[in-house]
Rosetta silent file (secondary structure, phi, psi, omega in degrees, C-alpha in Angstrom):
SEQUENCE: XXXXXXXXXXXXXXXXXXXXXXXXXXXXXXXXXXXXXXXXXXXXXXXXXXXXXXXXXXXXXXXXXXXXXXXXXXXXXXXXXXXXXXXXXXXXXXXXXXXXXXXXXXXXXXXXXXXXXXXXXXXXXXXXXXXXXXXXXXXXXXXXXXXXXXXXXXXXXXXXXXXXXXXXXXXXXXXXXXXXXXXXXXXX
SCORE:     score description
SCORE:     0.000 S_00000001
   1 L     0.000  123.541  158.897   -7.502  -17.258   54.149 S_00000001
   2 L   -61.180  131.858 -164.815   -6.202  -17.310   50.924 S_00000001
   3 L   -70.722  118.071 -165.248   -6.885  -15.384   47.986 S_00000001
   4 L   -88.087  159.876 -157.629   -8.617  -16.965   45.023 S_00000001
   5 L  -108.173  165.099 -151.290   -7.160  -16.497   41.823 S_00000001
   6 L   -41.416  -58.994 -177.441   -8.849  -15.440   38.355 S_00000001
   7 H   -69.037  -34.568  167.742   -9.458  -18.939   37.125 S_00000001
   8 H   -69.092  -16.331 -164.867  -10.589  -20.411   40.404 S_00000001
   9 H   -98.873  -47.955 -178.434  -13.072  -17.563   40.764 S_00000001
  10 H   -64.724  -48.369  179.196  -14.525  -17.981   36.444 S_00000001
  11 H   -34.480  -54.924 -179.923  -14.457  -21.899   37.549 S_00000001
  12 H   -60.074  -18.734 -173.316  -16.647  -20.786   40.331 S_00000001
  13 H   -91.226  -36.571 -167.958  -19.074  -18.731   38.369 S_00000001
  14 H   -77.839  -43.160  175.034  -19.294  -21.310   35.694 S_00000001
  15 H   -66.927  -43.644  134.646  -20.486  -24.133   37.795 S_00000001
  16 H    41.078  -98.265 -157.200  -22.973  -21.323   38.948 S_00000001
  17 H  -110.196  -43.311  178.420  -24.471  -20.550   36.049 S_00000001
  18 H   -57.533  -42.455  172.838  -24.577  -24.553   35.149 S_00000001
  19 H   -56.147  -49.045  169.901  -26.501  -25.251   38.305 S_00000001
  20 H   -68.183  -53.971  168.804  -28.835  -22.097   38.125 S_00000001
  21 H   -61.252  -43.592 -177.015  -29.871  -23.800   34.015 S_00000001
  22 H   -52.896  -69.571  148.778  -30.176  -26.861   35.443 S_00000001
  23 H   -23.165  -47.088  179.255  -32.710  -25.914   38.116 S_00000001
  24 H   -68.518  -43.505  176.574  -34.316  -23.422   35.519 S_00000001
  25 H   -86.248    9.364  126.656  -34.994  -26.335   33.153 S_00000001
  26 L   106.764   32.436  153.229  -36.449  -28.540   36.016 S_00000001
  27 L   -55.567  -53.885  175.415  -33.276  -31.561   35.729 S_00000001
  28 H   -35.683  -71.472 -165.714  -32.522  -30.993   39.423 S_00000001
  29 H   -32.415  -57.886  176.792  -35.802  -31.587   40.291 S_00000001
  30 H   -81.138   29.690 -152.764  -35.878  -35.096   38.756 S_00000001
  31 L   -84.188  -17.863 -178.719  -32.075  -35.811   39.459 S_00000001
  32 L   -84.942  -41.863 -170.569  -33.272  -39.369   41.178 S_00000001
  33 L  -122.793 -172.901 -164.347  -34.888  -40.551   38.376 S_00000001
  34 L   -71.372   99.595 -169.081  -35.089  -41.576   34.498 S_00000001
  35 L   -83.580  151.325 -177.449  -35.806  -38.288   32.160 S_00000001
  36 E  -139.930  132.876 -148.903  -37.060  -39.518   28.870 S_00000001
  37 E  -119.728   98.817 -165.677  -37.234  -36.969   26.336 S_00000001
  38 L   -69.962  178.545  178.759  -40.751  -36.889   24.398 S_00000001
  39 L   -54.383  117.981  176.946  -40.259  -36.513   20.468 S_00000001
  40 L   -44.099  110.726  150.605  -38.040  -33.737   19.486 S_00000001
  41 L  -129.262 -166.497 -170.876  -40.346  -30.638   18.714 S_00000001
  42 L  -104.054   25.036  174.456  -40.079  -27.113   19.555 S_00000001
  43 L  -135.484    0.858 -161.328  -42.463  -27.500   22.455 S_00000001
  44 L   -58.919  156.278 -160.198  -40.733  -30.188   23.630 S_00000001
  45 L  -144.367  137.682 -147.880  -40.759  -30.747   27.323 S_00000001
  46 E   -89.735  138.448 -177.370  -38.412  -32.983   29.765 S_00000001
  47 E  -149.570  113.321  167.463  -40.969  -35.879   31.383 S_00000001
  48 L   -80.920  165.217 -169.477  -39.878  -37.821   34.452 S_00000001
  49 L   -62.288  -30.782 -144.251  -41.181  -41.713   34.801 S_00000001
  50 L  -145.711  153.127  154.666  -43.264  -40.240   38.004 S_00000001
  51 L   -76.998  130.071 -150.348  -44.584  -37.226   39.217 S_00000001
  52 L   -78.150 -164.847  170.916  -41.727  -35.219   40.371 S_00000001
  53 L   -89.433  -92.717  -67.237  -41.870  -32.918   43.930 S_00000001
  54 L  -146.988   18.901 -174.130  -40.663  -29.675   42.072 S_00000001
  55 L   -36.625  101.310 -178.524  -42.365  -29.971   38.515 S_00000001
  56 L  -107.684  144.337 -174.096  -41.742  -27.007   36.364 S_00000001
  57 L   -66.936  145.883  168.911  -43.623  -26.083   32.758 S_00000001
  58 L   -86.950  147.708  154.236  -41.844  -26.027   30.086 S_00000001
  59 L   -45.373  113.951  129.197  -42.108  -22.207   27.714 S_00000001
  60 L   -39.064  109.336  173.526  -44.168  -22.904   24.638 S_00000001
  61 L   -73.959  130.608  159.835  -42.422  -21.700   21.743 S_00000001
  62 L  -149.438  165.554 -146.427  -44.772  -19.935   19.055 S_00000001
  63 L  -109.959  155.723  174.903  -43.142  -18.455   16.038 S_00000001
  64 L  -102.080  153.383 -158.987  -44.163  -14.841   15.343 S_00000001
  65 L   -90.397  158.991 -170.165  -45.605  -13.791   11.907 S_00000001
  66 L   -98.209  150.852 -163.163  -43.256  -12.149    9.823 S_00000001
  67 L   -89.279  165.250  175.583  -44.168   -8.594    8.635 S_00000001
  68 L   -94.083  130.199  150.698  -45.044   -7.569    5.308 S_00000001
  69 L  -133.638  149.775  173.254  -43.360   -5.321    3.368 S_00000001
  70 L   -53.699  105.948  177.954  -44.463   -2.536    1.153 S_00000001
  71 L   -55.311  123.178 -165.634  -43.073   -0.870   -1.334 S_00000001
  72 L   -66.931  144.344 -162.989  -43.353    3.012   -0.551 S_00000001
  73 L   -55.994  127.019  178.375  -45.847    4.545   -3.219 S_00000001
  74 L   -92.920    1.594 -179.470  -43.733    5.608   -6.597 S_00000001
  75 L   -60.344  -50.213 -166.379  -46.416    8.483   -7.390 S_00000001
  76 L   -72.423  141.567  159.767  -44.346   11.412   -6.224 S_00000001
  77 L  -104.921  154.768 -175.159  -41.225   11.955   -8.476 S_00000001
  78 L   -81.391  151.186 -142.720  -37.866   12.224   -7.368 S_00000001
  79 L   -77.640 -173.550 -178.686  -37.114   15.361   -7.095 S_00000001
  80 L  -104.488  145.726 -176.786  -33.339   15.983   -9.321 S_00000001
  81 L   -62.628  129.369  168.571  -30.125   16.549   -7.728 S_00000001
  82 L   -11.456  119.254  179.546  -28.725   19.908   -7.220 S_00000001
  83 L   -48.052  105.033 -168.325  -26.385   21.469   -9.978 S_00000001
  84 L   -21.806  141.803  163.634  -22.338   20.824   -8.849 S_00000001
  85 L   -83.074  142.827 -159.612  -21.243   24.261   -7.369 S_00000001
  86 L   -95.314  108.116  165.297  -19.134   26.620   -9.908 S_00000001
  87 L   -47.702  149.479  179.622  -15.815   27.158   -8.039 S_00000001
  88 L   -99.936  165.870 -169.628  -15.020   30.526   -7.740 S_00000001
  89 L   -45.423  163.424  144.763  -12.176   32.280   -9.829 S_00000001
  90 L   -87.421  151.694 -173.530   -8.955   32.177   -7.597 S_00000001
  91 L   -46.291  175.957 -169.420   -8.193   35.165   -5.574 S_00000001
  92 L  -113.327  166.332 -140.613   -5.671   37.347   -7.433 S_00000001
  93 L  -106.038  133.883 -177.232   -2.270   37.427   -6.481 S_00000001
  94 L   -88.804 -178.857 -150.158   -1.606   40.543   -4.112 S_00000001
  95 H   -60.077  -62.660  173.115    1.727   42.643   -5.182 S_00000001
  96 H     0.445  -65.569 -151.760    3.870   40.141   -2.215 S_00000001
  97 H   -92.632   -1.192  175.221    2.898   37.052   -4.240 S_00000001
  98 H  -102.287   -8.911  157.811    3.476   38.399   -7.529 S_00000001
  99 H   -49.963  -88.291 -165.610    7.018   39.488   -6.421 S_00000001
 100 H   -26.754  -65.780 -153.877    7.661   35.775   -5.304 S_00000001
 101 H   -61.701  -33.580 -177.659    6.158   34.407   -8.802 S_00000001
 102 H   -88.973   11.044  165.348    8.294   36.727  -10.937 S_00000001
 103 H   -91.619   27.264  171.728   11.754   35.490   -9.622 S_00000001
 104 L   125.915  -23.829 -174.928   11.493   32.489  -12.180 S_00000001
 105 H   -48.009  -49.991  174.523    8.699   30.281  -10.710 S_00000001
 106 H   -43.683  -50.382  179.477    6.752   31.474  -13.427 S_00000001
 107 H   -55.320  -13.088  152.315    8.644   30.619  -16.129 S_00000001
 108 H   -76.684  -17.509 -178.568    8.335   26.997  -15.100 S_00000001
 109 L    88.426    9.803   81.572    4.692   26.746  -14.014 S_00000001
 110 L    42.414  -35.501 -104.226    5.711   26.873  -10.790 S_00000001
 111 H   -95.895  -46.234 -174.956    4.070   29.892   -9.378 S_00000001
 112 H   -67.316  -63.524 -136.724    0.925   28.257   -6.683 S_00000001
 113 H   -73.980   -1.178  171.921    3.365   25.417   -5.779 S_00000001
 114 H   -85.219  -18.267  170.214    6.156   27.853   -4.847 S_00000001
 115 H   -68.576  -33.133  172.150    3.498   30.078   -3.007 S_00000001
 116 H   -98.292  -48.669  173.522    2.612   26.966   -0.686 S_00000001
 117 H   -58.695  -23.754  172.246    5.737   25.969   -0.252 S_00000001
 118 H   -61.537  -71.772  179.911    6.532   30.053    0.962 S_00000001
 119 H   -20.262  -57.593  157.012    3.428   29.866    2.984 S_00000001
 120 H   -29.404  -58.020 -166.417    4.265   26.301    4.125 S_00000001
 121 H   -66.851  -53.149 -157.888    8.075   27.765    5.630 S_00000001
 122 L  -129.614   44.391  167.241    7.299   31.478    6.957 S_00000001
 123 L    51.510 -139.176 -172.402    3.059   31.486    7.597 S_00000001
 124 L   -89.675   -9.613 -178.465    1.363   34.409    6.120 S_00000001
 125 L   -76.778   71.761 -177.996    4.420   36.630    6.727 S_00000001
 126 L   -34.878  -37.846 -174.452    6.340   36.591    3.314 S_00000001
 127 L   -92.227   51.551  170.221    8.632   39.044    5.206 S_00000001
 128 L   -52.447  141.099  178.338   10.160   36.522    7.725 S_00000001
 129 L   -61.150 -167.152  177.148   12.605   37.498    9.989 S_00000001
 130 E  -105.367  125.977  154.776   16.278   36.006   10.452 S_00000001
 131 L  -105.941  173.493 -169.987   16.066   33.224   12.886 S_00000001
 132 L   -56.127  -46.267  173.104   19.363   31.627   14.076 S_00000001
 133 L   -98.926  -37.174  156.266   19.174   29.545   11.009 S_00000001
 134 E  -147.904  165.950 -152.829   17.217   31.074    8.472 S_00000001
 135 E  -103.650  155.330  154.576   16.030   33.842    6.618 S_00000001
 136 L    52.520 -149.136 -159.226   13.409   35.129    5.088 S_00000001
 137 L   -69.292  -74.694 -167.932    9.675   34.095    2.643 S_00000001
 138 L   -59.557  -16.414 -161.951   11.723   30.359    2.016 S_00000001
 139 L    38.645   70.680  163.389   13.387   30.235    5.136 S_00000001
 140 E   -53.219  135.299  167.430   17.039   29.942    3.287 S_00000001
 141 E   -69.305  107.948  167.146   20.073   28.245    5.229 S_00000001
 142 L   -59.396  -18.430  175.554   22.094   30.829    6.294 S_00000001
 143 L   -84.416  -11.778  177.406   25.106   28.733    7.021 S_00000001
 144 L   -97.569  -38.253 -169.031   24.342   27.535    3.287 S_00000001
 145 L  -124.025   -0.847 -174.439   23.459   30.066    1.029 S_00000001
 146 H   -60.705  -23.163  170.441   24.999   33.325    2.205 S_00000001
 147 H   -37.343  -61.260 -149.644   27.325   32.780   -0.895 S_00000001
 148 H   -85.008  -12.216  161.564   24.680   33.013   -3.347 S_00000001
 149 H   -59.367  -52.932 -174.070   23.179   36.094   -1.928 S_00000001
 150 H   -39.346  -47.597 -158.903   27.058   37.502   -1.636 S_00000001
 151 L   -82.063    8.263  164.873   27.145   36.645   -5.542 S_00000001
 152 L  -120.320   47.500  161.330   24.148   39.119   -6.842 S_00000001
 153 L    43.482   49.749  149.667   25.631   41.718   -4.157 S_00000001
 154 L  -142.824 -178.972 -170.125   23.517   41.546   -1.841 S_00000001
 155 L  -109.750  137.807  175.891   23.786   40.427    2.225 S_00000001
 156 L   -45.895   21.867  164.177   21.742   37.579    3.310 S_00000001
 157 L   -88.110  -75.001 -162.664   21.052   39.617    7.069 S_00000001
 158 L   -83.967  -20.169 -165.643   19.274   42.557    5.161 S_00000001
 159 L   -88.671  -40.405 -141.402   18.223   41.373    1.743 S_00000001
 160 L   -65.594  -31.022 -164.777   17.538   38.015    3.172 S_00000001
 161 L  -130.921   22.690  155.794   14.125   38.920    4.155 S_00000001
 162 L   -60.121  141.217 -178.822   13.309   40.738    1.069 S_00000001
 163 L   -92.511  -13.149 -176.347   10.463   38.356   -0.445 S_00000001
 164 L   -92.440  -26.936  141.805   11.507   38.803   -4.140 S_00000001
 165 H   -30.638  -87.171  173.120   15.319   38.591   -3.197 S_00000001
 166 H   -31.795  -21.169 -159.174   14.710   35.705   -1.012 S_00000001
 167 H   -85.361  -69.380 -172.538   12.257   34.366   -3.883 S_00000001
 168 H   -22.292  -63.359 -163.105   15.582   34.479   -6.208 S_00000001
 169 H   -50.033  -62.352 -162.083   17.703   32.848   -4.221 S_00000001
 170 H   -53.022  -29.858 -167.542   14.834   29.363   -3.360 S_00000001
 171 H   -65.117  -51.197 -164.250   14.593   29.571   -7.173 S_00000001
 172 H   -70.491  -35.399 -173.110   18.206   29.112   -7.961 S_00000001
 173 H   -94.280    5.699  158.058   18.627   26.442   -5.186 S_00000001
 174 H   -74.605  -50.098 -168.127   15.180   24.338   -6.513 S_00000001
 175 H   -51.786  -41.926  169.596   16.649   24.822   -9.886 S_00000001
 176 L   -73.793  -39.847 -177.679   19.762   22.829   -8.725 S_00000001
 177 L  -137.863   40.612 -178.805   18.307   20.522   -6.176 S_00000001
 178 L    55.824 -152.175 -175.351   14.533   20.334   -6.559 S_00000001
 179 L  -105.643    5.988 -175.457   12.265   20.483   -3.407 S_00000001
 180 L   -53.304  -53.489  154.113   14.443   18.294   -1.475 S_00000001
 181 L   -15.911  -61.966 -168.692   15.792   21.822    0.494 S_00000001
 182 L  -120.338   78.102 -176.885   12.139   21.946    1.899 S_00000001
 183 L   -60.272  -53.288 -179.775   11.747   18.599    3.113 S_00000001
 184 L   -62.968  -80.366 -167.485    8.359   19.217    4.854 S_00000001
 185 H   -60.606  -38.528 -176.093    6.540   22.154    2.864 S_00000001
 186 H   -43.271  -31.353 -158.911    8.513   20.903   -0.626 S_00000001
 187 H   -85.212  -13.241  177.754    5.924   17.775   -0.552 S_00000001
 188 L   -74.626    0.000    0.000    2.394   19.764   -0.257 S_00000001
């Protein structure tokens, strides 16, 4: 036996379902003879020439009354909305972040968005280690910047993770090339 496929199987449901309405609205019944259709109303009812074997009533339609509605009572007043909430002050900058701020950010206005971009690089630990590639609060390229450490004497291993060193350095290399360095965190 062969398997029937998707469309032969909806075909099959659909003839069905036609057969099963047909029957429900009592056509079948009268399938020998002439249905005449009394004056379209909304009670209207299918009427063979004869009495049929299988006669079925039609459903009376009656329309349902439509609700009223009230307007809810205006006596009470509304009451007024709550006053906006007064932001609090921002936290004050512990000694860490006031390092970071004083290697030039300030002077530029600088100070939060260089603080989310540290935050952004090395988490709350301003004193990031040396990773393979970089150092310290900015996470500096070491394969990049060990110059510019070299050139205020000090070495990008040990200094490197100083946060106000390190601070120096991100300063010098924004001041030359923006936030572009700090593709991800420059953009918050």
């Amino acid at each position: 036996m062969r398997e029937e496929t998707t469309w032969e199987g909806v075909i099959r449901w659909l003839v069905a379902t036609l057969l099963l309405l047909l029957a429900l609205t009592g056509v079948l019944a009268c399938q020998d003879e002439e249905i005449t259709p009394s004056t379209p109303t909304p009670t209207t009812e299918l009427q063979c020439p004869g009495w049929c074997d299988n006669p079925t009533p039609s459903p009376t339609l009656t329309p349902e009354p439509t609700p009223t509605l009230t307007p809810a009572p205006t006596d009470t007043p509304t009451p007024a909305p709550p006053p906006p909430p007064t932001l609090a002050p921002p936290p004050p900058l512990s000694d860490v972040e006031a390092l970071i701020c004083s290697a030039g950010w300030d002077s530029v206005g600088l100070c939060e968005k260089a603080l989310r971009v540290a935050q952004c690089e090395s988490g709350p630990d301003y004193y990031a280690p040396v990773s393979y590639y970089h150092v310290g609060t900015f996470q500096i390229a070491l394969a990049y910047h060990a110059g510019r450490f070299a050139a205020h004497g000090w070495d990008i291993y040990t200094d490197g993770i100083d946060p106000y060193k390190n601070s120096v350095i991100a300063f010098e290399i924004w001041s030359e090339q923006g936030w572009e360095p700090w593709p991800y965190c420059g953009w918050r």
